[in-house]
ZANU-797643 format. One record per residue: residue in one letter; x, y, z of N, C-alpha, C in turn. Coordinates in pm, whole numbers, padded with zeros to 5 digits, always signed. Example, Ala and Ser with C-alpha at 12.3 -4.5 7.8 and 13.67 -1.06 7.14 Angstrom:
2
A+01319-00569+00780+01230-00450+00780+01320-00330+00780
S+01285-00225+00708+01367-00106+00714+01290+00003+00787
//
This chain:
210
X+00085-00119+00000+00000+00000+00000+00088+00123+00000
X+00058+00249-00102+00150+00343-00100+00079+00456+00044
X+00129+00572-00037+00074+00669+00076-00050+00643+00128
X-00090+00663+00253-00214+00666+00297-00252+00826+00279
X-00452+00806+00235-00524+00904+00263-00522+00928+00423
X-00571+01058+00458-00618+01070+00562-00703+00939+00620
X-00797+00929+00556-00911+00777+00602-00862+00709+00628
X-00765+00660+00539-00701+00523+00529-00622+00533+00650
X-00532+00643+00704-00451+00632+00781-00505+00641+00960
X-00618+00679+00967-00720+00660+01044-00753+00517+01068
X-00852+00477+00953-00800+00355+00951-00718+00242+01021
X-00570+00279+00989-00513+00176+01026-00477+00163+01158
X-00489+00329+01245-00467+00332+01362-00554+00233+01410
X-00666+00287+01364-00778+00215+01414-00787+00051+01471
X-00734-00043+01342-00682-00166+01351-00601-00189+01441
X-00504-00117+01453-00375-00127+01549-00434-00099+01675
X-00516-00009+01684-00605-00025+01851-00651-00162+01917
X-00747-00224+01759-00824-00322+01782-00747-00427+01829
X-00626-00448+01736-00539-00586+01730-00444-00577+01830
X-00420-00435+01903-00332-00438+01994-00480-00512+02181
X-00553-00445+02145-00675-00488+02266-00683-00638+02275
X-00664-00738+02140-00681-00859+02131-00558-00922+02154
X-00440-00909+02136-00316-00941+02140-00241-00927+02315
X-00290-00828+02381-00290-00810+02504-00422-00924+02605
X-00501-00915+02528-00539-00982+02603-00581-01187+02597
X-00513-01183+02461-00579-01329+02436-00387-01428+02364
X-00332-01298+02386-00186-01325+02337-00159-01389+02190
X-00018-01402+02122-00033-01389+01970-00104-01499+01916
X-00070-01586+01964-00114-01749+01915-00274-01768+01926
X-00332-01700+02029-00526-01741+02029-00533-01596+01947
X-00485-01497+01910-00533-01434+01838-00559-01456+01695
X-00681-01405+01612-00710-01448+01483-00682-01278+01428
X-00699-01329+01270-00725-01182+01199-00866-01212+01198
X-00950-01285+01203-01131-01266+01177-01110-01259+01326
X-01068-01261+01435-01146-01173+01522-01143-01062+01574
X-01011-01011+01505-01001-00852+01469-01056-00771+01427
X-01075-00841+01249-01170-00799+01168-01325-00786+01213
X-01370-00909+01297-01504-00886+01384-01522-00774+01430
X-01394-00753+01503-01420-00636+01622-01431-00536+01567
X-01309-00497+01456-01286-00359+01404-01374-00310+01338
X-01487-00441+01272-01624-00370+01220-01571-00434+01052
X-01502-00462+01014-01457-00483+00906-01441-00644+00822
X-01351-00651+00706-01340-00799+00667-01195-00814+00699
X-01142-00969+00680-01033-00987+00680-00977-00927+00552
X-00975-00871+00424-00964-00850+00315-00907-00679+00366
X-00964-00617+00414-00942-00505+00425-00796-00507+00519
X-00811-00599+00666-00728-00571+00711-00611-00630+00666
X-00580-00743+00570-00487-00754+00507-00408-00664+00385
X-00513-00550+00353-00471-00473+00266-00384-00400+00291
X-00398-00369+00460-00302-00277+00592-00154-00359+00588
X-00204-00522+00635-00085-00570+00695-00098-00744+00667
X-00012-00756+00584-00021-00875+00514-00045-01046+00563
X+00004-01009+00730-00020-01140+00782-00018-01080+00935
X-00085-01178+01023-00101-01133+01154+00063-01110+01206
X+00167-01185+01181+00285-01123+01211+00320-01031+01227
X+00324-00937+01072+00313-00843+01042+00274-00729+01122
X+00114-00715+01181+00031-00665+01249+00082-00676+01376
X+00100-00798+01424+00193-00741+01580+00283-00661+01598
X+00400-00673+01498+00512-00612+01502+00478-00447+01462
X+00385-00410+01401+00337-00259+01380+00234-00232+01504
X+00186-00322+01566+00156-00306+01699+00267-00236+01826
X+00365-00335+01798+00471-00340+01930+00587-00214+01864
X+00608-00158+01768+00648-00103+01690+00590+00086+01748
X+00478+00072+01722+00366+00162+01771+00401+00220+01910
X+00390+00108+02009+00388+00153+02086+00555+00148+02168
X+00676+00123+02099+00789+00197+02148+00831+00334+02029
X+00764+00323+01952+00802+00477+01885+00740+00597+01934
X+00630+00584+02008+00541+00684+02061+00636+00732+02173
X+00698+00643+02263+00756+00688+02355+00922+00751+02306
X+00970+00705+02162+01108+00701+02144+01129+00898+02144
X+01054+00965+02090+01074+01108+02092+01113+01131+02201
X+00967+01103+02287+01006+01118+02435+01125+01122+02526
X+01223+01000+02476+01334+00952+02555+01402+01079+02451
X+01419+01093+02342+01529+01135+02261+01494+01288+02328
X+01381+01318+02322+01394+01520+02418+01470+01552+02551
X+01446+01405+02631+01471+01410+02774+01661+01431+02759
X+01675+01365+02710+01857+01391+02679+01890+01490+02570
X+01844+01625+02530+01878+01707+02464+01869+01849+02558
X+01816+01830+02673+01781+01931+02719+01913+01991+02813
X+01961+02115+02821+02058+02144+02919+02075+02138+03053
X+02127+02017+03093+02153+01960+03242+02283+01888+03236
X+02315+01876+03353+02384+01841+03413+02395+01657+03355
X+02492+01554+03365+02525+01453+03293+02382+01375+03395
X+02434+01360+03550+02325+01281+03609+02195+01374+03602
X+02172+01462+03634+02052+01529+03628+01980+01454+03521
X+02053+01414+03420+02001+01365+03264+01951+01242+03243
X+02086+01169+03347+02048+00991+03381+01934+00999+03455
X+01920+01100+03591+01828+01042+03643+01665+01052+03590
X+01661+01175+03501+01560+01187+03410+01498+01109+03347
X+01617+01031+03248+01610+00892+03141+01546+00847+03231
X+01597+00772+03332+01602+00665+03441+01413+00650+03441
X+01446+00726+03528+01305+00743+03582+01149+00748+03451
X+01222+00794+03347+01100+00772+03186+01106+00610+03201
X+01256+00570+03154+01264+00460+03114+01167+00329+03199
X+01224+00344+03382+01134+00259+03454+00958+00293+03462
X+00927+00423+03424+00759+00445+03398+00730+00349+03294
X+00839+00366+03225+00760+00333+03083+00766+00118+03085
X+00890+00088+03088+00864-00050+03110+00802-00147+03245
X+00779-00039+03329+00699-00087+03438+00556-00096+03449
X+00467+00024+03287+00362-00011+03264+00267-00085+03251
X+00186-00120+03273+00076-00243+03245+00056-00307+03100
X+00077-00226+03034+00079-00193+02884+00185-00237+02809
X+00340-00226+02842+00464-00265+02892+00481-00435+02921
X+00421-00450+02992+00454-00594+03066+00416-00664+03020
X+00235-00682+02966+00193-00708+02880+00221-00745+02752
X+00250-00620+02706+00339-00667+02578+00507-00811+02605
X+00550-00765+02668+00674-00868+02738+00582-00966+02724
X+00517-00983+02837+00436-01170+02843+00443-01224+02726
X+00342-01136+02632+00297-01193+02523+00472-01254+02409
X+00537-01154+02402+00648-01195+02300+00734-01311+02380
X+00761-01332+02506+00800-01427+02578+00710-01538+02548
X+00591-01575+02568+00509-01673+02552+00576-01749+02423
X+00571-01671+02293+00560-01653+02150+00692-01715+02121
X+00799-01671+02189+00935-01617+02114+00979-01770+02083
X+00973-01890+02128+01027-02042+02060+00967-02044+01996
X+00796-02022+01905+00731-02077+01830+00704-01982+01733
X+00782-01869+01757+00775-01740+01634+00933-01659+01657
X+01043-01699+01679+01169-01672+01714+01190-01539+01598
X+01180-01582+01489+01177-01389+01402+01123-01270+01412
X+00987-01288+01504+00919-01200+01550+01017-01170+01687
X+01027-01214+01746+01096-01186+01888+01241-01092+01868
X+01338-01173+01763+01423-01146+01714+01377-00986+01602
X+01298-00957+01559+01229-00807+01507+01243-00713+01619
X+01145-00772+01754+01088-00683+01851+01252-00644+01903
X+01358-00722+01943+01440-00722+02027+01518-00590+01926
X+01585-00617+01829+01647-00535+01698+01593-00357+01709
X+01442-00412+01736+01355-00240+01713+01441-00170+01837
X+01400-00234+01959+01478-00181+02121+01526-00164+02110
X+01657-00220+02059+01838-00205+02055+01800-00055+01914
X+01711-00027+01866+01759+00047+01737+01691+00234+01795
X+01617+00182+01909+01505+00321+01928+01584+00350+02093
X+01505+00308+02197+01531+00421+02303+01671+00368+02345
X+01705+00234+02347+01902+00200+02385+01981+00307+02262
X+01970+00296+02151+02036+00399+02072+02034+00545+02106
X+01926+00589+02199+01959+00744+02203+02032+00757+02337
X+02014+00642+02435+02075+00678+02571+02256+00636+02560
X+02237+00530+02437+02388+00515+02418+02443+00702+02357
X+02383+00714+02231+02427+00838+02185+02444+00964+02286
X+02334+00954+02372+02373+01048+02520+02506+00993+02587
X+02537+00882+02556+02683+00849+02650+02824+00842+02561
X+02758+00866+02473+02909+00884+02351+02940+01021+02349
X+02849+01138+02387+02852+01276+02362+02892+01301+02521
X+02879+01245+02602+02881+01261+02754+03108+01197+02740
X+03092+01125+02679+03231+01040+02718+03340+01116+02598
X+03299+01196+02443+03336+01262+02398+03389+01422+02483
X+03304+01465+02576+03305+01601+02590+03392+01580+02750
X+03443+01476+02754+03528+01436+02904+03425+01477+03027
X+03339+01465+02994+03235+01406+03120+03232+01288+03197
X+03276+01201+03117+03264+01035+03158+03360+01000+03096
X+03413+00857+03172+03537+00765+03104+03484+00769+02926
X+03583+00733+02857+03591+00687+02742+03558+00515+02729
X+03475+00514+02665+03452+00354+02703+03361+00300+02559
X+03294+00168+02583+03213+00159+02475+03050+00219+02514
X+03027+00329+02455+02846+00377+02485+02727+00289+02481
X+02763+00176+02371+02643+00060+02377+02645-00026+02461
X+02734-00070+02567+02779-00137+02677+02756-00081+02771
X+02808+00034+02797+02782+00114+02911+02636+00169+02920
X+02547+00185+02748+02410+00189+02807+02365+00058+02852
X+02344-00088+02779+02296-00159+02834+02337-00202+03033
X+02452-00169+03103+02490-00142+03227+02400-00045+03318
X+02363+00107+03271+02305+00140+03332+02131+00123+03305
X+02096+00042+03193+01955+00037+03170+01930-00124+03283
X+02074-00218+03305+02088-00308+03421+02019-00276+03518
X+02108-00157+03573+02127-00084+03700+01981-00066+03728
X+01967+00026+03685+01778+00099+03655+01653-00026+03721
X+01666-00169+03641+01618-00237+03636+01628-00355+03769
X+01750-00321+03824+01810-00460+03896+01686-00482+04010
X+01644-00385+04088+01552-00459+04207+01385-00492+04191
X+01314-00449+04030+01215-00479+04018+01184-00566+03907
X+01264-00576+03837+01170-00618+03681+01160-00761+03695
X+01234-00867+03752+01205-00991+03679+01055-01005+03806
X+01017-00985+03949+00953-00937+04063+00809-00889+03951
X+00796-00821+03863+00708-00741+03795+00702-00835+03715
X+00750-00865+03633+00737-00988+03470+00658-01069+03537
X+00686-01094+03663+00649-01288+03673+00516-01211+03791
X+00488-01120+03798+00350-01050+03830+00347-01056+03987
X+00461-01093+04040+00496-01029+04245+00482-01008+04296
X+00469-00832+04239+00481-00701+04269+00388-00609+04167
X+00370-00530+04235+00293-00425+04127+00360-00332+04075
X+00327-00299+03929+00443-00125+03928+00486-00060+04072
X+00615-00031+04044+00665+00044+04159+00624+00208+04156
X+00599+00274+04274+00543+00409+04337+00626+00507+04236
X+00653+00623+04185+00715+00723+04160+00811+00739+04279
X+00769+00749+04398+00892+00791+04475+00998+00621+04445
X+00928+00513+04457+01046+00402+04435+01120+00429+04330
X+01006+00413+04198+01097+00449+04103+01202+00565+04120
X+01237+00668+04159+01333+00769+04143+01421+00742+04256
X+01376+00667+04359+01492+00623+04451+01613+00475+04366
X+01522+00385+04274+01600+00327+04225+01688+00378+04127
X+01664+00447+04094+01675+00534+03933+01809+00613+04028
X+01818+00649+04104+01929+00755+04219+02020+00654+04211
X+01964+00517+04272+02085+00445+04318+02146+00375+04179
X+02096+00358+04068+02174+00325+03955+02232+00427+03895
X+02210+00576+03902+02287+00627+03876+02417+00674+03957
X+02384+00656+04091+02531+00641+04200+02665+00578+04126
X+02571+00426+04097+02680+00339+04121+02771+00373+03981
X+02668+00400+03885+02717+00420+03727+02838+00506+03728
X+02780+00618+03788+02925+00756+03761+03020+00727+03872
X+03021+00626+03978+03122+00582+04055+03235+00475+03910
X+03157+00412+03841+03229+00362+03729+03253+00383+03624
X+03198+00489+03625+03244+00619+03447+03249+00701+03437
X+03237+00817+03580+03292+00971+03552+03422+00988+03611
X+03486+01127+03527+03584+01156+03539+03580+01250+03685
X+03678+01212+03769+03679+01248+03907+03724+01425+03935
X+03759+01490+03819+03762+01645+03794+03622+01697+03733
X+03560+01649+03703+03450+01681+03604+03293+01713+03690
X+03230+01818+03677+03163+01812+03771+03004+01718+03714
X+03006+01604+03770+02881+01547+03690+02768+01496+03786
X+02820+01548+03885+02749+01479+04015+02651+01591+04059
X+02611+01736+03991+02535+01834+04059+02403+01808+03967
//
C-alpha cells in the first residue's frame, strides 16, 4: 500500500487499537485476523490490505507503541543539564515506561511466543536495541566525547546502566509479584543506579554529580 489518505490512515490506527486490545489480552497465538476484523467492524480482506499477515500486524503493533515513547526519551537527553541530572531523568521515563501495564503485557505476550515465532521476537528485540538504547547510548558517547565520563564503549555502558535501573524490580514485575513500583520508588531506584554508574564512568575532575 502506498501513501495513505487521511481515512485510510485513520484507519489503520484504528486496527492497530483493535489488534493491539486482542493481542494483550488473548496473546499472539489465540489471536485471529477474523477476530479482529469482527471487532474492528470490518473484513479480513481489508485488514490484510493494511498488513499482510497477523505477524506483520503485531510487530506494527509493538512497533507503535515503542516509537510513541522514542521522541520522548530522545527530548529528555537534549535538554541542558547536568550529565546525572540527565540519567536520572532517562532513568526514571525509562522505569515508567517498562513498568507499565501496557509494557509488561506486551513482554508476556512476545516471551510466551518467542520459541514458536523466534523472528518476530528477534524483530521486537532489533527495534529496542535500534530506538530508546540507541539514544541513551548516543547520550553516552557525547557525555564520554566532551570528558564528562570515562571513554569507554556507549552501547555497553548503556545496556549497564539500563541493568542498574532495572536490577531490584523487573524480573519481581514480569512474573507478576509485585505491582508497578510508586514514583517515589521508582526515582529512589533510578538515584541508586545512577550512584553506582558515575562511581564507574565519571571523570573524578569533572563536575557530573550536581
Amino acid at each position: 500500500m502506498g501513501k495513505l489518505t487521511r481515512t485510510q490512515a485513520l484507519r489503520r490506527e484504528y486496527i492497530l487499537d483493535v489488534a493491539q486490545a486482542e493481542f494483550l489480552a488473548n496473546g499472539f497465538e489465540k489471536t485471529s485476523m477474523a477476530a479482529i476484523s469482527n471487532r474492528a467492524g470490518g473484513s479480513k480482506a481489508t485488514i490484510y490490505s493494511y498488513f499482510p499477515s497477523k505477524e506483520r500486524l503485531f510487530l506494527a503493533v509493538v512497533e507503535r507503541h515503542k516509537s510513541q515513547s522514542n521522541v520522548w526519551f530522545t527530548e529528555l537527553l537534549q535538554q541542558e543539564r547536568s550529565c546525572r541530572r540527565s540519567l536520572i531523568a532517562w532513568g526514571e521515563a525509562f522505569l515508567q515506561l517498562v513498568h507499565s501495564d501496557q509494557s509488561v503485557k506486551f513482554f508476556r505476550v512476545i516471551c510466551a511466543e518467542c520459541e514458536t515465532y523466534p523472528d518476530i521476537a528477534q524483530s521486537l528485540y532489533t527495534q529496542g536495541k535500534q530506538t530508546i538504547h540507541r539514544t541513551l547510548a548516543a547520550f553516552l558517547q557525547r557525555q564520554m566525547t566532551s570528558g564528562a565520563l570515562m571513554r569507554s564503549d556507549p552501547d555497553l555502558a548503556a545496556d549497564q546502566f539500563i541493568a542498574l535501573c532495572q536490577a531490584r524490580t523487573q524480573r519481581a514485575r514480569l512474573l507478576n509479584v509485585v505491582a508497578a513500583p510508586s514514583p517515589e520508588e521508582i526515582t529512589n531506584d533510578v538515584e541508586a543506579a545512577v550512584n553506582i554508574f558515575l562511581v564507574a564512568y565519571s571523570q573524578p575532575a569533572h563536575p557530573v554529580y550536581t
